[in-house]
C-alpha positions as CSV (number, residue, x, y, z in Angstrom):
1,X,99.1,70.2,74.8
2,X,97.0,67.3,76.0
3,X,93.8,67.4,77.1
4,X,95.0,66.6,80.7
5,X,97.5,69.5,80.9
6,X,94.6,72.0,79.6
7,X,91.7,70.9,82.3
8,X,95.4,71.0,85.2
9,X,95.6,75.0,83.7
10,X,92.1,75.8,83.6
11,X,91.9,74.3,87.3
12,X,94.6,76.3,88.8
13,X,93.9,79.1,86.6
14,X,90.1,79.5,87.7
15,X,91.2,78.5,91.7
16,X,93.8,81.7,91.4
17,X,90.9,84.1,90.0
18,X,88.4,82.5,92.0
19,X,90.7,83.3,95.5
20,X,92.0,86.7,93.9
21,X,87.9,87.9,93.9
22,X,87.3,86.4,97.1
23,X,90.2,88.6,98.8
24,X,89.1,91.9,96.6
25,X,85.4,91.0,97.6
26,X,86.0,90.4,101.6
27,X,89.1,93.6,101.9
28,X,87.1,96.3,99.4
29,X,83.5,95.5,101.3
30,X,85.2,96.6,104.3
31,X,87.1,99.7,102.8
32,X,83.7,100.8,101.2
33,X,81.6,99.8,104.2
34,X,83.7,102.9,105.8
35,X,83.0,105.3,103.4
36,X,78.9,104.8,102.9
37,X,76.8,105.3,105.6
38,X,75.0,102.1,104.6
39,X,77.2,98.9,104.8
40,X,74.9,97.2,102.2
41,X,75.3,99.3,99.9
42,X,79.0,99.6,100.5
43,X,78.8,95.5,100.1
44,X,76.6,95.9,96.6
45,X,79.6,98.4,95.3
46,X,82.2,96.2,96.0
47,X,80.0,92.9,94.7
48,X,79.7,95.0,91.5
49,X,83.1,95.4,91.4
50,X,84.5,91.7,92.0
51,X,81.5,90.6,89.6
52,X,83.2,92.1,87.0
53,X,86.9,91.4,88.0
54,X,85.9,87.7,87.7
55,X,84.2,87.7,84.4
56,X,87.2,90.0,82.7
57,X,89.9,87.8,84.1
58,X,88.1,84.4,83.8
59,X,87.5,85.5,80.0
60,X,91.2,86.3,79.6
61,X,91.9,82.9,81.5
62,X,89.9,80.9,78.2
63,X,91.9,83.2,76.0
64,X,95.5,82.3,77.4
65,X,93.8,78.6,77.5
66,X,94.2,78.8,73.6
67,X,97.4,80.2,72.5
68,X,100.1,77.8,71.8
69,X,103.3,78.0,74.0
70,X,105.6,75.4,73.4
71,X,104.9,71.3,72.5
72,X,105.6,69.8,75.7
73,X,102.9,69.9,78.3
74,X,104.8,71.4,81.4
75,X,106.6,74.5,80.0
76,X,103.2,75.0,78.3
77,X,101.1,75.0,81.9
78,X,103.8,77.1,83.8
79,X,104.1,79.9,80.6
80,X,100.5,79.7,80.9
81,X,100.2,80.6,84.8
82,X,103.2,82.9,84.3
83,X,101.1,84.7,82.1
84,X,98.3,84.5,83.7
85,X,99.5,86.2,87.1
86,X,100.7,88.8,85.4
87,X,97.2,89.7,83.4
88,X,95.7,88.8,86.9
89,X,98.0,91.2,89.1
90,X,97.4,93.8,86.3
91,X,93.5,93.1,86.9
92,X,94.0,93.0,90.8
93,X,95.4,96.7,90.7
94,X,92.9,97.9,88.4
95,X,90.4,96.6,90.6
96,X,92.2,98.7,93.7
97,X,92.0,101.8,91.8
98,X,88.8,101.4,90.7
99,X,87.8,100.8,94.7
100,X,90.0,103.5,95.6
101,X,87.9,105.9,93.3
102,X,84.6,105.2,94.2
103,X,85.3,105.4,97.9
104,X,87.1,109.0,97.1
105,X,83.9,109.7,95.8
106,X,82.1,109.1,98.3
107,X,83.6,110.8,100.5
108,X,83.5,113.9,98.1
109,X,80.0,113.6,98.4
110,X,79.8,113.1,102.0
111,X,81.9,116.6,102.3
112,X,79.2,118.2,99.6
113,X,76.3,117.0,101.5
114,X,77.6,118.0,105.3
115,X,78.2,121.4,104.0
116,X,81.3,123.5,105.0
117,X,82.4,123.1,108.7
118,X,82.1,126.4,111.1
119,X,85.2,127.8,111.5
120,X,86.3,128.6,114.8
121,X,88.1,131.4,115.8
122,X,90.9,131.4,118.1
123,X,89.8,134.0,120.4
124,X,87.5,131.3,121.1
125,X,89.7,128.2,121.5
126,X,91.9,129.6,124.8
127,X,95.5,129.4,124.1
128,X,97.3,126.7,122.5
129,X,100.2,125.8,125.2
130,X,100.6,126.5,128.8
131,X,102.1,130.1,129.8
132,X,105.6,129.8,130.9
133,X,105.8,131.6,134.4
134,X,106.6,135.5,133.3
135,X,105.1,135.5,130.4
136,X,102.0,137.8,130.0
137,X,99.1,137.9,126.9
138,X,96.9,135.7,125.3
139,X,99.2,133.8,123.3
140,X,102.8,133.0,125.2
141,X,105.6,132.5,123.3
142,X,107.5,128.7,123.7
143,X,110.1,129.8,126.0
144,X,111.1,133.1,127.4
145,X,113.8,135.0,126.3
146,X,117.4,133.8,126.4
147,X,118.9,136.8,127.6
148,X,117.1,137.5,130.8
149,X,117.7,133.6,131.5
150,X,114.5,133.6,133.6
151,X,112.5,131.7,135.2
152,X,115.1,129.1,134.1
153,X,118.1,130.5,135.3
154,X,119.9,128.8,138.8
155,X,119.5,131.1,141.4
């Protein structure tokens, strides 16, 4: 591969991980702003996060840079990218899950901190649905019976 077609992959390659961080950084700073009280510290999660993302795939990015895939230049940049965003798609949902469980745990500890809800009884709620006319009690039932066909029968 010549040195032009190496310097083409390592541009595109480091402008795809580049873009891929910037669109975990921006959409998991607002997922974890929603689950901290604090937004900055929702932010310095998710710059934690994409800190790593970048130096894990930029370091596989110099190690695809060296293997040998073919003696032309062009298959050997596109096998390159192909492989490339795979191992970067593989990173992007790692990432994800890795957001997805830290905000989960957040919110576990929200729960933990708030303490248990007070549980309300139903005496104390009033009922649930409006009585049908000619239905008595706390609690009507839907509809009244079919067989007296009241209050919806035709007079």
């Amino acid at each position: 591969m010549t040195t032009n077609a190496y310097l083409s992959f390592l541009a595109i390659g480091v402008a795809l991980v580049l873009i891929d961080g910037q669109i975990i950084y921006r959409s998991g700073r607002r997922y974890l702003e929603n689950s901290y009280g604090d937004p900055a510290a929702g932010a310095s999660m998710t710059r934690l996060v994409t800190v790593l993302f970048h130096l894990a795939t930029l370091g596989v990015l110099a190690l695809i840079s060296t293997i040998d895939m073919g003696e032309s230049d062009l298959p050997g940049v596109v096998g390159r990218i192909g492989v490339l965003l795979l191992i970067l798609a593989l990173a992007h949902a790692i990432t994800l899950g890795v957001l997805a469980r830290i905000r989960g745990e957040q919110e576990v500890e929200a729960v933990v901190q708030r303490g248990p809800r007070p549980r309300v009884e139903p005496e104390q709620q009033g009922p649930t649905v409006t009585p049908v006319p000619g239905q008595d009690g706390h609690y009507p039932a839907a509809s009244p019976s079919l067989e007296n066909r009241s209050p919806y029968s035709a007079p």
